[in-house]
Each structure stands twice: as C-alpha cells, then as structure tokens.
C-alpha positions as CSV (number, residue, x, y, z in Angstrom):
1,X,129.4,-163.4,16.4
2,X,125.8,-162.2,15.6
3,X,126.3,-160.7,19.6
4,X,129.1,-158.5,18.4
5,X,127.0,-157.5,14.9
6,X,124.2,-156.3,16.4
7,X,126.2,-154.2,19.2
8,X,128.3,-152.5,16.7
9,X,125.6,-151.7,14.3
10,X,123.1,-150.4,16.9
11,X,126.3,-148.6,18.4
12,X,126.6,-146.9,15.0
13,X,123.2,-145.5,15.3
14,X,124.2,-142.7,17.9
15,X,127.5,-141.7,15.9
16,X,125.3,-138.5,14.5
17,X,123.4,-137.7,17.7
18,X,126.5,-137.8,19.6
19,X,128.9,-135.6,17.0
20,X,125.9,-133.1,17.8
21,X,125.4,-132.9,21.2
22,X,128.9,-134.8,23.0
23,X,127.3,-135.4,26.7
24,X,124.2,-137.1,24.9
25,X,126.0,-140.8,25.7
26,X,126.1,-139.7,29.3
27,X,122.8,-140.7,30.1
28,X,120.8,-143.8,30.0
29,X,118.3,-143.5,27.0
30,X,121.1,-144.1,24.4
31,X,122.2,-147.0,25.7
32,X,118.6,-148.3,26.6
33,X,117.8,-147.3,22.8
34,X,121.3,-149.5,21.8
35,X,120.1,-152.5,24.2
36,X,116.4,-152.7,22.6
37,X,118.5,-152.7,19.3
38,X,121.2,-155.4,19.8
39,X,118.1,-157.5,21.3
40,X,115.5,-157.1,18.2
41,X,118.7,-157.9,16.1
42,X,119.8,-160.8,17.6
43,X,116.4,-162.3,18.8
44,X,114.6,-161.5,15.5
45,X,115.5,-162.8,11.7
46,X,118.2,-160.4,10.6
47,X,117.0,-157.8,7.5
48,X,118.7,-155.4,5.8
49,X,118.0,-153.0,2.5
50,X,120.4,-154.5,0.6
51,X,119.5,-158.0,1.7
52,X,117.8,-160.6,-0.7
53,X,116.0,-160.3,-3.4
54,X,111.9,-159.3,-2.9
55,X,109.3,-161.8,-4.2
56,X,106.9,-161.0,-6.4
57,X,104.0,-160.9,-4.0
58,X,106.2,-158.0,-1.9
59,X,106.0,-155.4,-4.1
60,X,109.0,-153.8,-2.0
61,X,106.7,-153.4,1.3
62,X,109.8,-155.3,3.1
63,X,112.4,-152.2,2.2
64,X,109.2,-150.0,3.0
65,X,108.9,-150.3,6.0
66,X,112.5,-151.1,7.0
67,X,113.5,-147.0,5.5
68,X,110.4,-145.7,7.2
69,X,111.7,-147.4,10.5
70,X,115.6,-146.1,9.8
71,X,113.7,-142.5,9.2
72,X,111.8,-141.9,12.2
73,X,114.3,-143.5,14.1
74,X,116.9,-140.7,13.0
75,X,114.4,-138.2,13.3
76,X,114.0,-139.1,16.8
77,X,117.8,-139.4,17.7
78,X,118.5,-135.9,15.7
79,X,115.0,-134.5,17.1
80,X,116.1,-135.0,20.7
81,X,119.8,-134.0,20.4
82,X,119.6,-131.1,18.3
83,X,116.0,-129.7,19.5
84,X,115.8,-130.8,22.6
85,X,118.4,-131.3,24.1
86,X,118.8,-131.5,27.9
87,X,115.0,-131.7,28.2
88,X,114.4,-134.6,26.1
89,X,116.7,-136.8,28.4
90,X,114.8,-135.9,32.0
91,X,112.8,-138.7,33.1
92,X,109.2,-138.0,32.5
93,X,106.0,-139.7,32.8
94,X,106.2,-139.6,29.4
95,X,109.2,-141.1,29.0
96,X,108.4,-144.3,31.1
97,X,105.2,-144.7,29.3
98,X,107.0,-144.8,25.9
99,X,109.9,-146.8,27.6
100,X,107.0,-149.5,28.9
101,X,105.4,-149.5,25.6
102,X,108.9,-150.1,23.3
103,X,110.3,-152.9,25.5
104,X,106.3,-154.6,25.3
105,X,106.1,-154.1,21.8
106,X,109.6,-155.7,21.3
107,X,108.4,-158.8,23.5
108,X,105.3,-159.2,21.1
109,X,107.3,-159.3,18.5
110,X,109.7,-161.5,19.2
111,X,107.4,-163.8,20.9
112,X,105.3,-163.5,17.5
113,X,108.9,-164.5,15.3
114,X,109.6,-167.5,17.9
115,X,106.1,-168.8,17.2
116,X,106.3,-169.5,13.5
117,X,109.6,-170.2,13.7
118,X,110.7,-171.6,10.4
119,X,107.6,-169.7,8.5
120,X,108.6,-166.4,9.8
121,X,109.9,-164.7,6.5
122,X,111.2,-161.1,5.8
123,X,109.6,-160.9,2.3
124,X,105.8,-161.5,1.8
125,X,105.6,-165.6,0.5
126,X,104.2,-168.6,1.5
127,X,105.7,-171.7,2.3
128,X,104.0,-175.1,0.8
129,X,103.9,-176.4,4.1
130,X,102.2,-173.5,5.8
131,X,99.2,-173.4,7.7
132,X,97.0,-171.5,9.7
133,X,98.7,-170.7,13.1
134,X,96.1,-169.3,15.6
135,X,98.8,-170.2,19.1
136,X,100.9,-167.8,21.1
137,X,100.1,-163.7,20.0
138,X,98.1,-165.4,16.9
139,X,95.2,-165.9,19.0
140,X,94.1,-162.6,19.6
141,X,95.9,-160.7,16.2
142,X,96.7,-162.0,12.7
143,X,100.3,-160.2,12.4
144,X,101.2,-159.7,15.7
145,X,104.3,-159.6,14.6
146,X,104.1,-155.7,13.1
147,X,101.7,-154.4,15.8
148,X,105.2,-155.7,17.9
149,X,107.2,-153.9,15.5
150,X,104.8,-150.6,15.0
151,X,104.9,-150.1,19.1
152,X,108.6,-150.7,19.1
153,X,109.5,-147.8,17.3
154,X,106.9,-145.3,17.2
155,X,107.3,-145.2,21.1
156,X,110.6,-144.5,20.8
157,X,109.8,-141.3,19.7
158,X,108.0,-140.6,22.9
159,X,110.8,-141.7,25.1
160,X,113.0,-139.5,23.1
161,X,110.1,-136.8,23.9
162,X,111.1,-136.5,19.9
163,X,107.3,-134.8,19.2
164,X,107.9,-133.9,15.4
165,X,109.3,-137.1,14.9
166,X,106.4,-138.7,16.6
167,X,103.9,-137.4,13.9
168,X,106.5,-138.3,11.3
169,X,105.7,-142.2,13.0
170,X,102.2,-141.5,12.6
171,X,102.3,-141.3,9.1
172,X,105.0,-143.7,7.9
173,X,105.1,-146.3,9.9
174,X,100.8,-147.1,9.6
175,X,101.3,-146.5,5.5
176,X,104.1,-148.7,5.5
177,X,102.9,-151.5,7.3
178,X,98.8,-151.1,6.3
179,X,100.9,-151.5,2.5
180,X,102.2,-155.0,4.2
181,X,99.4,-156.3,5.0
182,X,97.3,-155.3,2.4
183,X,99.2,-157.4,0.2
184,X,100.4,-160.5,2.7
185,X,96.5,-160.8,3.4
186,X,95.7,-160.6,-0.5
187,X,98.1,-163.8,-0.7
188,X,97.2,-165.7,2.3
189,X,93.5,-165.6,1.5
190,X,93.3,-166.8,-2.0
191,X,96.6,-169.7,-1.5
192,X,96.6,-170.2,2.5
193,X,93.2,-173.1,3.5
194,X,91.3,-171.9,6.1
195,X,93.0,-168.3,6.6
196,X,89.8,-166.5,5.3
197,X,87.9,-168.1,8.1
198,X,90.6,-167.0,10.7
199,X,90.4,-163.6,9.5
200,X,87.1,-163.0,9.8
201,X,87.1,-163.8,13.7
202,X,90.8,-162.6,14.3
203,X,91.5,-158.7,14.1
204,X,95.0,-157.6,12.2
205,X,96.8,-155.7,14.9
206,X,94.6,-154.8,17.8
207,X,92.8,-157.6,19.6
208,X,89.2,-156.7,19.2
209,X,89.7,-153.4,17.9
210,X,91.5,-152.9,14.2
C-alpha cells in the first residue's frame, strides 16, 4: 500500500510540467525524478505539512524545510519545461553529474534513517533512551541525514539543467536546514551525555570540512 502512495503522489508532481510542455513524459528524467521519489518515500519515514503536530524545540524548522524542498523542486520541473525545454532534457555531462550526485545523496540518507532506526524523528526531540550514535554515516558527519537530503534535491536542479532554480537551492535549502540544526544541536548538547564531546571531533555535514 505505502508502494502505491508514494507512486501516485510522486506521479502527481509532473501533472504541471506536463500540462506545459505534453512530450516532457517522453523522456527519461521524469520518470528517473518519479523513481528517486517513490524510493525516498517509501525507504524514508513518511512527512507531510499537514502531518503531526511540531514540538517545542522545532520551532517549525520540520515544515521549513519540507516547503523549501516542494519549492525548488517546482521551480526545477517548471524551470526545465517552460524555459528550457528541449535542451534541458539532452543528456549532458552535467546532467550525469547531477544524476550521480541525487541518487548518492538519497543512499546517504536513507542509509543515515536506517541507522537510528527507531530514533529517527521528523520533528526536532529527543528520546529518553537516546544516545550518542557515532556507526554507519555518523562516523564521519553528525546529521548525515540532511547533507543526504540537501544533495538529493539541490542536484536535481542540475540534472534538470534548471539554473535559476539551482540558485533558488542555494539559498533555501542551506537557510532551511542550517535553521535545523542550529536548534537540534542547541538540544542535543545541553540534554543528550556525551554529544558535546562528539561534536567537537565530528563535522555537521561535510566530513572534515563544514
């Protein structure tokens, strides 16, 4: 059942591209677009705007970053149908490079949500029997987890060749999540035992780098 869900919701998403330009389905990056979809929906904990209620220590960074996704995402589609159109569906360098980097950044993430299992929550909160997990992607970042999510669909605006919508990504989708963490890390390291130590030797999204 959650199979069907996630195809027909991800199918929804090229309604609008397709109205505009009709031969857009023809070709592959739809579809490769809809597969990515169904998979982070039915591989990853299921969210939605309209879902449950946001704790106290979100401060709506949850339905932030979820309407900064759904907007670049319909930039992109809109961008590369309306714009673009033939060019932004010939197979480019660029193309495979963003196509490499979406499907990697969806295996991070996912590998990230099947670590904590159980812990893994939509809303920023903590658990009382939490604790520091430093296996799988946690070795080398702290919330692999959105650096997954942040490659996932900023890239898609490069294998949409979707350029406006690319510096759209640029700006919402860091804000949005650097807003996350800023306020998961402000919980963590005052209730979590032993996170502060972990931070200090773990980066946040880019091993050794940020």
């Amino acid at each position: 059942m959650r199979w069907i869900h996630a195809i027909f919701l991800n199918g929804l998403a090229l309604v609008i591209p397709t109205w505009i330009q009709p031969t857009f389905i023809g070709h592959a990056q739809p579809w490769i677009l809809v597969c990515v979809g169904v998979l982070a929906t039915v591989f990853q904990p299921q969210h939605s705007p309209a879902g449950t209620a946001s704790t106290s220590e979100d401060k709506g960074t949850a339905n932030q970053i979820l309407w900064s996704i759904y907007a670049v995402q319909t930039s992109a589609l809109i961008e590369a149908t309306w714009f673009r159109y033939p060019e932004s569906m010939h197979w480019t360098p660029w193309v495979l490079i963003g196509l490499g980097l979406m499907l990697s950044g969806l295996a991070v993430r996912t590998w990230a949500v099947r670590t904590l299992g159980d812990h893994f929550t939509w809303h920023v909160e903590l658990q009382t029997d939490q604790a520091v997990i430093t296996r799988g992607p946690y070795r080398w970042v702290r919330h692999p987890s959105y650096t997954g999510a942040l490659m996932t669909w900023g890239f898609t605006t490069l294998f949409l060749q979707a350029w406006f919508a690319a510096a759209l990504a640029l700006v919402l989708l860091p804000l949005a999540f650097w807003r996350r963490i800023h306020h998961e890390e402000k919980l963590l390291r005052s209730e979590l035992q032993g996170y502060d130590e972990y931070a200090r030797s773990v980066k946040a999204l880019i091993p050794g780098i940020l």
